[in-house]
C-alpha positions as CSV (number, residue, x, y, z in Angstrom):
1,X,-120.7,-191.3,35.2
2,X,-123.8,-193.9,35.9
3,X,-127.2,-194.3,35.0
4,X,-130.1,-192.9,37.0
5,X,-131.7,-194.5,39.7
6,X,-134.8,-195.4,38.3
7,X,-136.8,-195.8,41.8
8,X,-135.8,-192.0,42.2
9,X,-135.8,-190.9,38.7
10,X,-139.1,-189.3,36.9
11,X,-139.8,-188.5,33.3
12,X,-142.6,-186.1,31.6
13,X,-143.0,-186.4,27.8
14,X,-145.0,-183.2,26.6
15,X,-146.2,-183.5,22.9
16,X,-148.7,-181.7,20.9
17,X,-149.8,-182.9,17.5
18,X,-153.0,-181.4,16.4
19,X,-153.8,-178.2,16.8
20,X,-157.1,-175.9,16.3
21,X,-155.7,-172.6,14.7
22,X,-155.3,-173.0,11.1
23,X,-152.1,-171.1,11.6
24,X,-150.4,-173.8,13.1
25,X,-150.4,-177.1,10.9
26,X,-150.6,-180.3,12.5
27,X,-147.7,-182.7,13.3
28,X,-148.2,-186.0,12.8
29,X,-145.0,-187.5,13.6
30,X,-145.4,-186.0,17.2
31,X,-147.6,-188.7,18.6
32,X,-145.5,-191.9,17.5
33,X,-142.3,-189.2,18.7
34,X,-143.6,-189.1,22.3
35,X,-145.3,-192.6,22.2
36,X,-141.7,-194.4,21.3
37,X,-139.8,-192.1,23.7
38,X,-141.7,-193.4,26.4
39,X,-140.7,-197.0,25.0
40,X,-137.6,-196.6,25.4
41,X,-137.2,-194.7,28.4
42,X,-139.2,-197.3,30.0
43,X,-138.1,-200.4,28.5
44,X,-137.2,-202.9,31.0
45,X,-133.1,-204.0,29.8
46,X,-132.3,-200.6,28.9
47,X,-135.0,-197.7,30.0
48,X,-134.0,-195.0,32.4
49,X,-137.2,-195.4,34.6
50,X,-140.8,-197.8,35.4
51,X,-143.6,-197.1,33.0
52,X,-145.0,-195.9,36.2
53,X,-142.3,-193.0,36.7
54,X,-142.6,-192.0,33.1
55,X,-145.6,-189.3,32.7
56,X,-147.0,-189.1,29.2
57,X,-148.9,-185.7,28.0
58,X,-150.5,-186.2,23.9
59,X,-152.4,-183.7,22.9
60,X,-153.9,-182.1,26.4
61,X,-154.6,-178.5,26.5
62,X,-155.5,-177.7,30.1
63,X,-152.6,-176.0,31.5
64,X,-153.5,-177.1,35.2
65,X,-153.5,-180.3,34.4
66,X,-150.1,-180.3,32.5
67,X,-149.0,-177.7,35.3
68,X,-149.6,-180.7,38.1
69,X,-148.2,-183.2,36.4
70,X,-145.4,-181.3,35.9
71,X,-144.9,-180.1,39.4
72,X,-145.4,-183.9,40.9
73,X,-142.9,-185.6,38.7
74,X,-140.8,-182.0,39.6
75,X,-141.7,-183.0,43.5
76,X,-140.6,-186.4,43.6
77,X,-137.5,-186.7,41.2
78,X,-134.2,-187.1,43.7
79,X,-131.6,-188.5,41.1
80,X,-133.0,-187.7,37.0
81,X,-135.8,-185.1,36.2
82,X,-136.2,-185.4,32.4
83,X,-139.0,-182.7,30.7
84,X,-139.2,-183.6,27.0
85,X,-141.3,-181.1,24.5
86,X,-142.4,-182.3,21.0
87,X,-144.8,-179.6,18.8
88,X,-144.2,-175.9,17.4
89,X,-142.5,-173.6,19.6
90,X,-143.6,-169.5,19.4
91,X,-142.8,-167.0,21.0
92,X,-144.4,-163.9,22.3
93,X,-143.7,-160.5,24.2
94,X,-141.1,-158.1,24.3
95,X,-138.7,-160.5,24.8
96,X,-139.6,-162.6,22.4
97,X,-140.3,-165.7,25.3
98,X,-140.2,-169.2,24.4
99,X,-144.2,-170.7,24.4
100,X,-144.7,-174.4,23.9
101,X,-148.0,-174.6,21.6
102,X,-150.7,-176.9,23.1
103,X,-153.8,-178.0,21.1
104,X,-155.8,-174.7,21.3
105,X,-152.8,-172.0,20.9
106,X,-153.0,-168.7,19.1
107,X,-150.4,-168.4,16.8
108,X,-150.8,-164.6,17.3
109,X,-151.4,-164.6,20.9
110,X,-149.4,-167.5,22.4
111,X,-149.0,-166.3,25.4
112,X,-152.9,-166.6,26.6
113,X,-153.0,-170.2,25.3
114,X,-149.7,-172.2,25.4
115,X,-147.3,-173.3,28.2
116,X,-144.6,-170.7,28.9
117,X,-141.6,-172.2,28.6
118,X,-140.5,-170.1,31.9
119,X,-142.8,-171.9,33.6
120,X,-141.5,-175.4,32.7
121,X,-138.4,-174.0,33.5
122,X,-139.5,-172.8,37.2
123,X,-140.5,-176.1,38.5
124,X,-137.4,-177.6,37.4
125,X,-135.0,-175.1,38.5
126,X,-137.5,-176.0,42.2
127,X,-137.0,-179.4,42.1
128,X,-134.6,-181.2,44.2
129,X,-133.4,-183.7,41.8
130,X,-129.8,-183.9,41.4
131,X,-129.6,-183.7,37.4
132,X,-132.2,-182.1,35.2
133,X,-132.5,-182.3,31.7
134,X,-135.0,-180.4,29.6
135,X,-135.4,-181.3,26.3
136,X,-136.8,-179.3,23.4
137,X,-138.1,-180.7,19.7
138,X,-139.7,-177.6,18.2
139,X,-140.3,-176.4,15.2
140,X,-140.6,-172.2,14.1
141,X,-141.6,-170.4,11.6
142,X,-139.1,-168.6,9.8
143,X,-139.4,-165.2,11.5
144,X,-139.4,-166.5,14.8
145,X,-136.4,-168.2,13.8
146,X,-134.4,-165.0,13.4
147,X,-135.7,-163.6,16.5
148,X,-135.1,-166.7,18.5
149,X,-133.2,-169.7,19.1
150,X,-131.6,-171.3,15.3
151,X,-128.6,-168.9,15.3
152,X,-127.2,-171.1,18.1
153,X,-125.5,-168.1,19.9
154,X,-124.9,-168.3,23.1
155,X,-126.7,-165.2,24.4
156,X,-130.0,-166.7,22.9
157,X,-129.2,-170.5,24.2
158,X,-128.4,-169.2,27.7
159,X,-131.9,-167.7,27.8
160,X,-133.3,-171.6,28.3
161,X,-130.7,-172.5,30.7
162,X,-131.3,-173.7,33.9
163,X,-128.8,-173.9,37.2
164,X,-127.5,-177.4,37.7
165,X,-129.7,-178.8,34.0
166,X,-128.9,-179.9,30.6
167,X,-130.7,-177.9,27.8
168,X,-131.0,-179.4,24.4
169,X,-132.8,-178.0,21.4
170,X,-133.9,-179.2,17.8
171,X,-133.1,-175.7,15.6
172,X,-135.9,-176.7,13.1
173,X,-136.3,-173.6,10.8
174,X,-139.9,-174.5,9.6
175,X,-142.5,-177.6,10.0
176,X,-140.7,-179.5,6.8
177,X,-137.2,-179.5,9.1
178,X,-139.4,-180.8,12.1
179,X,-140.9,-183.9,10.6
180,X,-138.8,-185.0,6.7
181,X,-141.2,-186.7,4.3
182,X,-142.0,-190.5,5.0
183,X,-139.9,-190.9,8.3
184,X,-142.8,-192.0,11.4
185,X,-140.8,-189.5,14.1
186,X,-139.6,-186.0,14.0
187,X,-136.4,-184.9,12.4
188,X,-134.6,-184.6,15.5
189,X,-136.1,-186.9,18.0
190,X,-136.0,-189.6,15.4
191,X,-132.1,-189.5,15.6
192,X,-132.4,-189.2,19.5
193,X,-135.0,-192.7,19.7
194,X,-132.4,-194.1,17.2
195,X,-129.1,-193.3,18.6
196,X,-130.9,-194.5,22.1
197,X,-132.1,-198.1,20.2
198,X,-129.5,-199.0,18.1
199,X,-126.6,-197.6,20.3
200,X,-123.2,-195.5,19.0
201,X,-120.7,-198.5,17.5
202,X,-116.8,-197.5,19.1
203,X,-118.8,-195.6,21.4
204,X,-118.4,-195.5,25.5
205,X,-120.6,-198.2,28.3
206,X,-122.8,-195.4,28.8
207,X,-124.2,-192.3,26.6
208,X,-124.4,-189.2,28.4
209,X,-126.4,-186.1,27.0
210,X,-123.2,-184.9,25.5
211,X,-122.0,-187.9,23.6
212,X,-125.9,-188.0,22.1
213,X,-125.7,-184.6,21.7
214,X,-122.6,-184.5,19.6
215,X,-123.6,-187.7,17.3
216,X,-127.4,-185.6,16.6
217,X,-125.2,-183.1,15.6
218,X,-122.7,-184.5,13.3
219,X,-125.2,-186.6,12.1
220,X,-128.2,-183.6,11.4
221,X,-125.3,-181.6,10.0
222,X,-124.2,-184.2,7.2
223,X,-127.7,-184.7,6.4
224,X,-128.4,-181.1,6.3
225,X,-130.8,-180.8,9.3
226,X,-130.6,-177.6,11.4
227,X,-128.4,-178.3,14.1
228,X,-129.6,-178.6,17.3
229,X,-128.4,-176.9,20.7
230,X,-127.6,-177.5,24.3
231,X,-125.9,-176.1,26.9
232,X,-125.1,-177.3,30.4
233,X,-124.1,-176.4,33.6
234,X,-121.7,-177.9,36.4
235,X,-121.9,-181.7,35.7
236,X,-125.0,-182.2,33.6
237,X,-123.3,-182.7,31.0
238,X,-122.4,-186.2,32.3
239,X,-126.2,-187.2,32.8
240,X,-126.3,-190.7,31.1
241,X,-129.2,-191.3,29.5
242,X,-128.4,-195.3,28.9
243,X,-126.4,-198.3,28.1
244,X,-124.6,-197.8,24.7
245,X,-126.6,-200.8,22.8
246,X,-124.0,-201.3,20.5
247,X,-121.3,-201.5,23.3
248,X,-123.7,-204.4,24.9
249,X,-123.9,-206.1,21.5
250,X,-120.0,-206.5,21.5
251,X,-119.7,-207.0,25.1
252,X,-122.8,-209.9,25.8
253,X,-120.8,-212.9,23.8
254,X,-117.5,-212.1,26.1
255,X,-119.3,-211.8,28.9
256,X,-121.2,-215.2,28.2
257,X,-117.8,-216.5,27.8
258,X,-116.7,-215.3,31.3
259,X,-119.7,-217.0,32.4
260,X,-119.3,-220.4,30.9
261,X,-115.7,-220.7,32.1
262,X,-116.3,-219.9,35.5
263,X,-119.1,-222.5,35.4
264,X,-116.6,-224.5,34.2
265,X,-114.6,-224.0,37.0
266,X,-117.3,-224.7,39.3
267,X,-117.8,-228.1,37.8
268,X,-114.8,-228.9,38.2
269,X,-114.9,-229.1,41.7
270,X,-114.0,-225.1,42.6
271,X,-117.4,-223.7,43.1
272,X,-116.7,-220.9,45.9
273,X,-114.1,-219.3,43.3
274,X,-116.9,-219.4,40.4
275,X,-119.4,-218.0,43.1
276,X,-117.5,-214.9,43.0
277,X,-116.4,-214.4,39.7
278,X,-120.6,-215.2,38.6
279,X,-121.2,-212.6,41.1
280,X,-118.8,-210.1,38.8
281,X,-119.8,-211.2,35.8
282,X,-123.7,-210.8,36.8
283,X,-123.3,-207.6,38.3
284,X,-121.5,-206.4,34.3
285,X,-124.6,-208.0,32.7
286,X,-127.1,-206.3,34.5
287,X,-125.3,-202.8,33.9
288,X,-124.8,-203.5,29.9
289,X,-127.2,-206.0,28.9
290,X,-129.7,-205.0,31.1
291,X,-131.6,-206.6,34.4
292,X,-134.2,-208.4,31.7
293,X,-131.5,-210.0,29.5
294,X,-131.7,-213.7,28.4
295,X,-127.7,-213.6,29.3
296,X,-128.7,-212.0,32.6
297,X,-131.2,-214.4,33.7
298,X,-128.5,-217.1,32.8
299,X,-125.9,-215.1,34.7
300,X,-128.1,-215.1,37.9
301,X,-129.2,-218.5,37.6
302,X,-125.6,-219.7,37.1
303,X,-124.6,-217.2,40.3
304,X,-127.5,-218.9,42.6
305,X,-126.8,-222.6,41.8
306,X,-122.5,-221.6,42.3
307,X,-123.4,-220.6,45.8
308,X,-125.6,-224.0,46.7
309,X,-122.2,-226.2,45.4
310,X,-120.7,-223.6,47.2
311,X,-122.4,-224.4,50.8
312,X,-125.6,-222.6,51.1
313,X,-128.4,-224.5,49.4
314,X,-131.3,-222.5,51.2
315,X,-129.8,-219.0,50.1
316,X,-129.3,-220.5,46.4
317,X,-132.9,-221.8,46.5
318,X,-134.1,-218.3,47.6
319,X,-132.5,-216.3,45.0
320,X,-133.5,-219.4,42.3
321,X,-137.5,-218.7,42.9
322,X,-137.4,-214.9,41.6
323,X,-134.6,-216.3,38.5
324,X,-137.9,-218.8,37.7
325,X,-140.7,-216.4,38.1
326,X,-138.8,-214.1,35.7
327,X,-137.7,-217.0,33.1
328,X,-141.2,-218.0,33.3
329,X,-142.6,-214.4,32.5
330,X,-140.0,-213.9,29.8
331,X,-138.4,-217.0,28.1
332,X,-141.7,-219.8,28.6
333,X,-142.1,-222.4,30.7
334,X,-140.3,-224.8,28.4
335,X,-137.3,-222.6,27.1
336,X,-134.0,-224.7,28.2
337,X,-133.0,-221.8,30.8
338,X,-136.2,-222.0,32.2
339,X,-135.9,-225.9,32.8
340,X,-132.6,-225.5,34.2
341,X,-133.8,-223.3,37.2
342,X,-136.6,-225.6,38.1
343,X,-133.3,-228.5,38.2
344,X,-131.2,-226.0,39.9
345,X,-134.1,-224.7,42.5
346,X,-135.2,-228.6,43.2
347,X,-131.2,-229.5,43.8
348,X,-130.9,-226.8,46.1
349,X,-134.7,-227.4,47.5
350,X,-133.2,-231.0,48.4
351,X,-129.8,-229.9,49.3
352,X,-131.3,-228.1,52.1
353,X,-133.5,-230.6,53.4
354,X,-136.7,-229.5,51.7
355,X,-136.2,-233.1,49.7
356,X,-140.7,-233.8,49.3
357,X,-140.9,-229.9,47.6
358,X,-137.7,-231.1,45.0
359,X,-139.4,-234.4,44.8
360,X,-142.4,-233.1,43.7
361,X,-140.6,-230.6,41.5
362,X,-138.6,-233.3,40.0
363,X,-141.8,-235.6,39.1
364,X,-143.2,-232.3,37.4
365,X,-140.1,-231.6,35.8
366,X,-138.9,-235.1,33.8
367,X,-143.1,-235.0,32.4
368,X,-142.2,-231.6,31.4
369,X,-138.5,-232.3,29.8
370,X,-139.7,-235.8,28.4
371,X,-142.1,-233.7,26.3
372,X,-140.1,-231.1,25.1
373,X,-136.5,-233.2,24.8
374,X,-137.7,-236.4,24.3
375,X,-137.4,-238.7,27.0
376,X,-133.7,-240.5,26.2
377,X,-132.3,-237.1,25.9
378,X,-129.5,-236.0,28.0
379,X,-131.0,-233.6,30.0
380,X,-134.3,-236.1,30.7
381,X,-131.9,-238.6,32.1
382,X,-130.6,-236.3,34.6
383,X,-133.4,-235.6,36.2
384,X,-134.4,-238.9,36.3
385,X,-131.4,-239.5,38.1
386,X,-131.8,-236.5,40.3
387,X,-135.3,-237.8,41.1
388,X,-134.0,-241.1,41.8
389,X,-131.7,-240.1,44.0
390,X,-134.2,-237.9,46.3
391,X,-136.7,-241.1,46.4
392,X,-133.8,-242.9,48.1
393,X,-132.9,-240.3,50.6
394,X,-136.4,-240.5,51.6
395,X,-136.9,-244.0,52.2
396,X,-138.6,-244.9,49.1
397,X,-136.3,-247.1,47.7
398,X,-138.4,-249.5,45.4
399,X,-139.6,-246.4,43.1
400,X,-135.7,-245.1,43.7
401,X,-134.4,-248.4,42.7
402,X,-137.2,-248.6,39.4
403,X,-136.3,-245.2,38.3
404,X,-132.6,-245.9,38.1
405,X,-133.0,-249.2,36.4
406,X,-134.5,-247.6,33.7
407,X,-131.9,-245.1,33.8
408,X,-129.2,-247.3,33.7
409,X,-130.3,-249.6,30.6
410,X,-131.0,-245.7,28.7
411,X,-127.8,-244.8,29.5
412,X,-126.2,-247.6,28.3
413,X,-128.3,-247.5,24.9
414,X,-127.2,-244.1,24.6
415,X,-123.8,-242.8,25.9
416,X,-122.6,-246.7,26.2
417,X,-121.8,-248.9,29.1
418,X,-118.3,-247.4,29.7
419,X,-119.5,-243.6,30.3
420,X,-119.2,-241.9,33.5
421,X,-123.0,-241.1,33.8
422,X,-123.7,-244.4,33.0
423,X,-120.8,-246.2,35.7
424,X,-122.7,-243.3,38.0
425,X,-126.4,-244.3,37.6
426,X,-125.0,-248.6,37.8
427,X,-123.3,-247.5,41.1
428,X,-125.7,-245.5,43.1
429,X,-128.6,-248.8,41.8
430,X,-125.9,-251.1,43.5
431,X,-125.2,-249.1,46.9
432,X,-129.5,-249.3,46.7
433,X,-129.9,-252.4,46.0
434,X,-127.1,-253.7,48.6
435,X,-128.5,-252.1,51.1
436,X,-132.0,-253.4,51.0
């Protein structure tokens, strides 16, 4: 079991909403339905796929266009082809053939104006990707009901199913079963966006279609929805459509544990054995919590800085710029984690002999943390220190020597003349001084 791979993954969300024949009444919950779907299929800690790999159709009756967008997203899937429907179903013909109603459908004559599900069906079953999962949220009237799909038997499921796919149905009986009284989404895909946000409490790392499928319908029967269907073939079934979200909820504080104890180990003087462990603990963090994750920005940042104290400066200063540009684009420039990387990158910066870029960091950096912390603060009076001690290692000891004046009389004011920060900064002024 394992999530898609989202570079090779593609999603189409279908939903119709309004409609012209006065036959078919309009759904309003449809268009928030499809609109949150994509949300959270595409939301960067948890999503399945890009925004960009995630086709959205509201509303669109021109079967070519639907038809192409279909058969691209069909084209390029390799790993996850997901085809989600939202709007009535009807059905048509002899065989009573599944239509999905676009906004100028016939509610007699559905099969001149509506998307035959066959159709959908044919450019999955063509596609090359190796799990397909069509998903179906419609609603019937009551005598298409009885000729149809709500019985849940499997003759009239296995007319939907596809080789090698993953067929899941809402059994909504008529519109009010599709989309309940004051709720925003429909009946059944309101429990799906739900289950998909909030995550299954007890439940397993990773959701496939069947453990959704068996929470909608526990919770659609106690609630006295119609029940929905599925059926899948081979290993479809195991499709996991994302993290559990209540499983990363219990999971994030131990893991941030983990990760402050093998920082702690690092400090201590053991940094290669915390390299490895952070590389553990990162790799967990980015499965559960999610590549985006406050805790997984830490858990990288922490992992870069382990491998400089480790011995390789220049790679933990190359993996420290992207940890930055992403702090900076998610947390703000003067969020604590943020503030750490630009230490951690100018440490390593210097550390590899690159000491005028972390000087000029540094000088950026104590302005920056002054501000925000105040400048006696703990934090300020590292960097100072840090700063300091790049001055020196570049020959310019008076400002060196100023800087860790200042710093040692702070010190002293604040942690006292006998702390080990303050015996530091009183050494490292007297090796300076002595040697001019």
């Amino acid at each position: 079991m394992r999530l898609p791979d989202p570079r090779r993954s593609r999603i189409v969300l279908i939903g119709t909403g309004t409609y012209s024949d006065p036959e078919l009444p309009d759904l309003d919950a449809v268009r928030p339905t499809i609109t949150d779907l994509a949300a959270v299929f595409t939301d960067p800690s948890h999503g399945l796929v890009p925004g960009h790999h995630c086709t959205v159709v509201l509303d669109d009756g021109d079967l070519r266009t639907i038809g192409q967008r279909l058969r691209t997203a069909a084209r390029e899937a390799e790993d996850l082809l997901l085809v989600y429907y939202a709007g009535h179903g009807l059905v048509a013909g002899r065989r009573h053939d599944l239509h999905l109603a676009l906004p100028d459908s016939e509610f007699e004559a559905p099969e001149f104006s509506s998307l035959e599900y066959d159709k959908v069906r044919s450019a999955v079953l063509d596609s090359r990707a190796a799990a397909k999962l069509i998903v179906l949220d419609c609603c019937f009237s009551g005598r298409v009901v009885t000729d149809s799909m709500a019985g849940g038997t499997e003759d009239r499921i296995n007319q939907l199913a596809v080789e090698g796919t993953y067929v899941l149905t809402s059994a909504s009986r008529d519109q009010v079963a599709l989309s309940l009284p004051g709720e925003e989404h429909t009946a059944f895909s309101g429990r799906l966006i739900r289950l998909l946000r909030d995550g299954v409490a007890g439940g397993p790392e990773l959701l496939t279609v069947d453990d959704l499928y068996r929470r909608l319908a526990a919770t659609m029967t106690a609630e006295g929805l119609p029940v929905p269907l599925n059926r899948g073939t081979r290993t479809a079934s195991l499709i996991a459509l994302g993290v559990n979200r209540a499983y990363a909820a219990a999971a994030g504080p131990e893991l941030l544990k983990r990760l402050s104890d093998a920082v702690r180990q690092g400090v201590e003087g053991d940094w290669r054995e915390a390299a490895d462990a952070l590389q553990q603990i990162l790799t967990e963090q980015t499965r559960v919590l999610g590549a985006e994750h406050p805790d997984t920005l830490r858990g990288r940042q922490f992992h870069a800085h382990s491998l400089g104290g480790a011995g390789d400066p220049a790679e933990a200063a190359r993996l420290l710029g992207p940890v930055l540009a992403d702090q900076l684009r998610l947390l703000g420039p003067d969020h604590k984690d943020t503030l750490r990387s630009r230490q951690f990158l100018a440490v390593n910066l210097g550390e590899s002999g690159r000491r005028e870029e972390a000087i000029t960091m540094l000088r950026i950096l104590l302005a920056d943390r002054s501000r925000v912390l105040g400048s006696e603060h703990s934090r300020t009076l590292r960097t100072r220190h840090l700063l300091a001690r790049n001055l020196a290692l570049t020959g310019a000891v008076d400002e060196a020597a100023a800087l860790l004046r200042q710093l040692v009389a702070e010190r002293e004011r604040v942690l006292g003349e006998a702390h080990e920060h303050t015996l530091r900064a009183r050494t490292d002024l007297a090796e300076l001084e002595g040697g001019e």
